[in-house]
C-alpha positions in Angstrom: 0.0 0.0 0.0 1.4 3.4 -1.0 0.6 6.9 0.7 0.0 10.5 -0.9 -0.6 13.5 0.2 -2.3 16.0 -1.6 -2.1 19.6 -0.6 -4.9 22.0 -1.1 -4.0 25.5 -3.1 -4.9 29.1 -2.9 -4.6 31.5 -5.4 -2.5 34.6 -4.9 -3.6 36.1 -8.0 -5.6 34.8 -10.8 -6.5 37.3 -14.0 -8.2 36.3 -17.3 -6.9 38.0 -19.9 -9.3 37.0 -22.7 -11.8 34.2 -24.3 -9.4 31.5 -26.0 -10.7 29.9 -29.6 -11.1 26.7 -27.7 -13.7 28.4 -25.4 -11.5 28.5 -22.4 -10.1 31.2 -20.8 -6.6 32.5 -21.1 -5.5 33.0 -17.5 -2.3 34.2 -15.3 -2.3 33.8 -11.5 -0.4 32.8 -9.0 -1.2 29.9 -6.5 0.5 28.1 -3.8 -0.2 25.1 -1.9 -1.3 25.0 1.8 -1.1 22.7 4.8 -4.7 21.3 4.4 -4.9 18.0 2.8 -6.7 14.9 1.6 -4.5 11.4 1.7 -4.9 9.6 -0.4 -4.0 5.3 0.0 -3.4 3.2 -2.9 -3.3 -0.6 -3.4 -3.5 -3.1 -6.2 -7.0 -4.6 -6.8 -6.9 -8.0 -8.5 -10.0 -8.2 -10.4 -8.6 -5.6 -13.2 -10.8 -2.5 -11.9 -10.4 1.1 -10.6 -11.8 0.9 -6.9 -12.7 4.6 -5.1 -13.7 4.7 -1.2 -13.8 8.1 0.0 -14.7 9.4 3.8 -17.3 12.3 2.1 -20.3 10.7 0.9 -20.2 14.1 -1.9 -17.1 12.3 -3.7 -18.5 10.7 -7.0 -16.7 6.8 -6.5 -16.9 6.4 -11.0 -15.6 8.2 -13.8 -17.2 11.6 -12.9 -13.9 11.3 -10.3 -10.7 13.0 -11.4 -8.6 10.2 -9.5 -10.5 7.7 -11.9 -10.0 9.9 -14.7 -6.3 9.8 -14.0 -5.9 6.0 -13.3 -8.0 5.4 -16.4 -5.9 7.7 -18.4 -2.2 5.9 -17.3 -3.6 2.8 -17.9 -4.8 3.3 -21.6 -1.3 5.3 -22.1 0.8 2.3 -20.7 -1.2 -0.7 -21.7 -1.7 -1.6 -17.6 -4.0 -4.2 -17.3 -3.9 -4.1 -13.6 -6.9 -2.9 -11.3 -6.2 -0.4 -8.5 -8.1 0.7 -5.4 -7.8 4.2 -3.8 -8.9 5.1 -0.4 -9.3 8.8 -0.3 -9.6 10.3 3.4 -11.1 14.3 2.6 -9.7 17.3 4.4 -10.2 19.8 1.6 -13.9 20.6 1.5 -15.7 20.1 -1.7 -16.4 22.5 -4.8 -14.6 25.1 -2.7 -11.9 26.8 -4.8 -8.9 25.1 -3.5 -8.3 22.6 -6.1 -8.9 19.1 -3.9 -10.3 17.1 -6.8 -7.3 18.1 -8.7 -4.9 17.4 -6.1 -6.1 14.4 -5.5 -6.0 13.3 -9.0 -2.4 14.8 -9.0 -1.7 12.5 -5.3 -3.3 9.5 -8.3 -0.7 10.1 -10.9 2.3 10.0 -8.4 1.5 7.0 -6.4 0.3 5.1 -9.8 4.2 5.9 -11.1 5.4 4.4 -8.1 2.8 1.5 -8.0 3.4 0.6 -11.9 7.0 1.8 -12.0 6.5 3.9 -14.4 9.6 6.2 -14.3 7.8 8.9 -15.5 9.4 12.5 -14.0 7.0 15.3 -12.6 7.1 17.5 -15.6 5.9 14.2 -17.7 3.2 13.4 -14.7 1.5 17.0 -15.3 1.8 16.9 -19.0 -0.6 13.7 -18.5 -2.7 15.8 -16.1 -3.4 18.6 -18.2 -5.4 16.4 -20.4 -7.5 15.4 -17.4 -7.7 19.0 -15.9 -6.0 22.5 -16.1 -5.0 22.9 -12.6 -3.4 19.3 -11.7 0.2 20.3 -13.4 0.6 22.4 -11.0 -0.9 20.1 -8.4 1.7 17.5 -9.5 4.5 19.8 -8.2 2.8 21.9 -5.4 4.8 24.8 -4.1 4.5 28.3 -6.0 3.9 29.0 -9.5 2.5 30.8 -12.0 0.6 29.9 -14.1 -0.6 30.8 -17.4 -2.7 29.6 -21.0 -5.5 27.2 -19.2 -3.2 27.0 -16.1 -1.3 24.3 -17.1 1.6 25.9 -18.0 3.7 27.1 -15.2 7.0 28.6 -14.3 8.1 28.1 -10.5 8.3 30.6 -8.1 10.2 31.5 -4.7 7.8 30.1 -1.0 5.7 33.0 0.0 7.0 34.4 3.2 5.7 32.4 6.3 2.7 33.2 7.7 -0.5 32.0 8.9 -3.6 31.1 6.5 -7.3 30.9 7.5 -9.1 28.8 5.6 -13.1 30.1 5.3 -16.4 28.2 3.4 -19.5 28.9 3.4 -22.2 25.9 3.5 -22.0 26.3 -0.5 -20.8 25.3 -3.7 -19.8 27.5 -6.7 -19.5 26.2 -10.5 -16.3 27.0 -11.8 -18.3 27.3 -15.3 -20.7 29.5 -13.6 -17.9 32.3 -12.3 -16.5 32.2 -15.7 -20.1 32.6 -17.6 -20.6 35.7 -15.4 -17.0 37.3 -16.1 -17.1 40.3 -18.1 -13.9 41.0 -19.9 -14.5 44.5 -20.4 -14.7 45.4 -16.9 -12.1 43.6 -14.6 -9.7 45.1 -12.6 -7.1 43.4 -13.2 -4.6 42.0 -10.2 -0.9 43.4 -10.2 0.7 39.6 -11.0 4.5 41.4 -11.3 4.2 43.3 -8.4 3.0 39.7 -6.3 6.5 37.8 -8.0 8.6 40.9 -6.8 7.4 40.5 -3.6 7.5 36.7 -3.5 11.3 36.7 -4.9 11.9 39.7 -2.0 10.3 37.9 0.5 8.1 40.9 1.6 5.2 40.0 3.2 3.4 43.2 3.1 4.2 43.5 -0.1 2.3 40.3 -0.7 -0.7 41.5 1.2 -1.1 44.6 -1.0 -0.6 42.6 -4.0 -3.7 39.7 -3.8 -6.4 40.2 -6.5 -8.8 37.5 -8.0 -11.2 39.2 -11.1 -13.3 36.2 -10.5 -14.6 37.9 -7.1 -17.2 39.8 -8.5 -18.9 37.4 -10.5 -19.1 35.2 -7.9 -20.3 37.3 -5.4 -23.2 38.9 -7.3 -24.5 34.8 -7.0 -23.9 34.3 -3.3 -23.5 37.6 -1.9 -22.4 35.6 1.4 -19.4 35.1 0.2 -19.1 39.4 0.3 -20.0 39.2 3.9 -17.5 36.6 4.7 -14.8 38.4 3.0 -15.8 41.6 4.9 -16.1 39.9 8.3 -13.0 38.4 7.9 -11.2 41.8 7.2 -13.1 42.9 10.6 -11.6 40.2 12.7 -7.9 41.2 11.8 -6.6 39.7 9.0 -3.9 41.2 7.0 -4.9 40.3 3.9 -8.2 38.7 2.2 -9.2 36.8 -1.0 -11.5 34.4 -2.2 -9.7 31.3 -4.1 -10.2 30.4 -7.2 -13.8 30.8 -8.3 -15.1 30.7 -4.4 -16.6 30.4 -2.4 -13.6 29.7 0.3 -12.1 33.1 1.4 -8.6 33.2 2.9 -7.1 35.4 5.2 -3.1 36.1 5.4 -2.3 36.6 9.1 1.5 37.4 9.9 1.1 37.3 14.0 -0.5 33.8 15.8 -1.7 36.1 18.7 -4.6 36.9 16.0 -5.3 34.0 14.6 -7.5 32.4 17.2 -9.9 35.5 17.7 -10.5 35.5 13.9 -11.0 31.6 13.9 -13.5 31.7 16.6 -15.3 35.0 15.2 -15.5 33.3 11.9 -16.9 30.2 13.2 -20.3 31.6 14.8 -21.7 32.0 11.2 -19.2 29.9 9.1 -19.2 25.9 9.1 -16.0 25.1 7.9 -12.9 27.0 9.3 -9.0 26.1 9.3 -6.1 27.6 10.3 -3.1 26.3 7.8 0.7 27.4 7.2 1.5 27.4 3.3 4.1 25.1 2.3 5.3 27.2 -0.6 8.1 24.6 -1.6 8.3 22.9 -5.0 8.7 18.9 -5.6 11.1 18.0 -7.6 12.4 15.0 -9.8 
């Protein structure tokens, strides 16, 4: 039985910069991974068939999984007629903006290359992901990185300063497909992505905090105007810094002294289920 862990993300940044002929969306932004995380257990399963138990009852156990999707995917490309079986115990909370199905698919690709022995290196595991889903490349490595085309191209960036992170979800789910159908390009205002690598590669933590932007906010928002009022509570309570990930609705807050971080926890959680307090991790794998 092999292990993996797989890290939930936040986005530092994230900007569209336009409508791509292949109907996605050209994006830039920054994201790093955090110390919230699913694990994920894999065995072989002998009778040639892709097996998923999960601890949340919301976690599709077929092909609607990206963890099926993956081992479907290596199995087709290598010609593995062996069956697997994945036991995948949630952390990361579900349709929430932090990217758990694609880490977990990403957590899938590694532990099937060391399962199969594969050989394949990290930068060969995402190229396989993309096809699955844009943000597992950068899933595959974790860390820092930007990211640009769909979001599976990336170029790797310096840890974000430490710090603590509070994790924030309302009892709600957003479409990613929704946020985007609601964007309008004409009027964004557009997050300063150089300014957040400057301060990443300076280490400068208020630098940082003035830097965070996600044009996806508004769109969002104007569906589930709780995620506003989460954001503007949050702000209340002391945190340096807030942002929803992604397309929502989890907010985050950037908090540079522990003293703070258990008054805004506890504020947050008389009218907000699920709360966490996480450091990021901010380092890249490599091969």
């Amino acid at each position: 039985m092999l292990h993996e862990k797989a890290p939930a993300k936040i986005n530092l940044t994230l900007d569209v910069l336009g409508k791509r002929p292949d109907g996605y969306h050209e994006v830039e932004m920054i994201m790093t991974t955090v110390d919230l995380a699913d694990r994920l257990s894999i065995w072989p399963s002998r009778d040639g068939q892709i097996h998923i138990l999960s601890s949340d009852r919301y976690v599709p156990d077929d092909r609607r999984n990206l963890v099926w999707q993956a081992a479907d995917l290596l199995r087709k490309k290598f010609g593995i007629r062996s069956g697997v079986t994945f036991e995948l115990e949630k952390r990361i909370p579900v349709a929430a903006g932090l990217a758990g199905g694609s880490s977990d698919a990403a957590a899938a690709l590694r532990g099937l290359n060391r399962l199969w022995n594969l050989g394949l290196t990290l930068g060969e595991l995402a190229e396989i992901g993309a096809q699955i889903g844009s943000d597992i490349p950068f899933c595959v490595f974790g860390g820092t990185s930007v990211a640009t085309g769909r979001g599976e191209k990336l170029r790797h960036l310096p840890a974000p300063p430490n710090c603590w992170v509070i994790l924030a979800k309302p009892a709600i789910g957003v479409s990613t497909a929704d946020a985007y159908g609601r964007l309008d390009l004409r009027k964004m205002d557009h997050p300063d992505t150089r300014a957040m690598e400057a301060a990443l590669a300076a280490g400068d933590y208020d630098a940082m905090c003035r830097s965070v932007g996600n044009v996806l906010e508004p769109a969002t928002m104007g569906m589930h105007p709780e995620v506003a009022m989460l954001k503007d509570g949050m702000r209340r309570f002391g945190a340096d810094a807030v942002l929803m990930s992604g397309s929502g609705p989890t907010v985050y807050g950037l908090v540079s002294s522990e003293a703070r971080v258990a008054r805004i926890v506890n504020g947050l959680r008389g009218f907000c289920p699920e709360v966490h307090a996480v450091r990021m991790l901010g380092e890249v794998l490599l091969d």
